[in-house]
C-alpha positions, 0 to 999 in steps of 0.5 A: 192730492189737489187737482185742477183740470184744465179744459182740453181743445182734443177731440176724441171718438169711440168706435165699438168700444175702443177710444180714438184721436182725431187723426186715428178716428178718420183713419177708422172710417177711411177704411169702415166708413163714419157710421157708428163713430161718436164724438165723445169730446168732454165725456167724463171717465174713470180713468185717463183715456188713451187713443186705442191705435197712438196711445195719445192721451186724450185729455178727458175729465175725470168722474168722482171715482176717476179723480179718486183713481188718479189720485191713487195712481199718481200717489204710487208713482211719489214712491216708485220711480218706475211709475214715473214715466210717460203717460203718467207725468202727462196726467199729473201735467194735465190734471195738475196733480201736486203729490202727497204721502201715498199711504193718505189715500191707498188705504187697504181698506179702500180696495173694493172687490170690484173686478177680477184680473184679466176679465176679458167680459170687461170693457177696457179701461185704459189703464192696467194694475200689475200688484203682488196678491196673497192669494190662498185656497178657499173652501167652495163647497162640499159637492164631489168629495170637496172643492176649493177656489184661489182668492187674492188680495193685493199686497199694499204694504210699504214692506212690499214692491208697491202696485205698477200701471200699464197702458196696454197688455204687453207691457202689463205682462212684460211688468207681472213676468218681473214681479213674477221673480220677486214672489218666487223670492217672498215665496221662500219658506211658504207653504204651498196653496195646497198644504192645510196648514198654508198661510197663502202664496205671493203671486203677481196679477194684472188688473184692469183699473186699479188692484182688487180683491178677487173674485168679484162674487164668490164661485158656484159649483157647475 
């Protein structure tokens, strides 16, 4: 994957959190007034950023991980067409992405545990994951007779409907409700998570940034 990022004139802002275009950022304090609305223009992030109102794409630079990031998300796009829309041919335009073999940089072992879906504690990060997981019951702990937790990993196989992006919650969900169905289908002939003998269930889930195991951290009893 080669990138060449260009240099962007877009001015952009944040305010409690939440990215904004120039146009959108003085609407913001038209109505909050300019105290705590910062410049952010040339910050660096781990993904592309998006105006939290517009949705315009902001043009920022990348970090190390986020050029890592793009290079994943533009790379699952070369394989399914669904992903080649909008936002994301405006990044490879901006970024100057040049595609190769996804399956070069989207190794599984690449995939850290490093979030876990829908976290509503995370800040947002721009961009959505919708992947199937296998996910299966683990042992937690033997307090109150036993107790057992779901844990996932992301499916990213070439057998396998591959990851998909989104850039806001309702178009996430819109996605996991389609992928839904599909595991109902590879989930023909599938034990149950309950059952002792399960091998695991397919189950589509959302991520912010992109698809992880989870959990993060391995749950306590409480």
């Amino acid at each position: 994957m080669r990138q060449l990022e260009r240099e962007s004139k877009m001015q952009a802002y944040e305010h409690n959190g939440k990215k904004y275009c120039a146009n959108c950022a003085a609407k913001v304090a038209s109505e909050v007034g300019s105290e705590g609305i910062t410049n952010i223009t040339g910050n660096p992030s781990d993904f592309p950023e998006h105006c939290h109102h517009c949705e315009t794409f902001l043009q920022n630079p990348l970090t190390d991980k986020g050029k890592e990031n793009i290079s994943r998300i533009v790379s699952v796009a070369a394989r399914d067409v669904r992903n080649r829309r909008g936002a994301i041919l405006e990044w490879m335009k901006f970024y100057n992405m040049v595609l190769v073999d996804p399956y070069s940089v989207m190794d599984e072992q690449d995939y850290e545990p490093e979030y876990e879906p829908e976290d509503e504690e995370r800040p947002y990060s721009g961009v959505y994951s919708i992947s199937i997981y296998l996910v299966s019951l683990e042992y937690g702990g033997a307090e109150e007779g036993g107790w057992w937790f779901d844990a996932g990993q992301p499916i990213l196989e070439p057998d396998f409907p591959l990851p998909e992006f989104a850039l806001s919650k309702e178009e996430a969900y819109s996605i996991r409700r389609r992928m839904a169905q599909e595991c109902e289908r590879l989930n023909v002939g599938r034990r149950e998570k309950s059952s002792v003998i399960s091998e695991g269930v397919y189950e589509a889930h959302i991520c912010e940034g992109m698809p992880s195991p989870f959990p993060r951290r391995r749950p306590r009893y409480s």
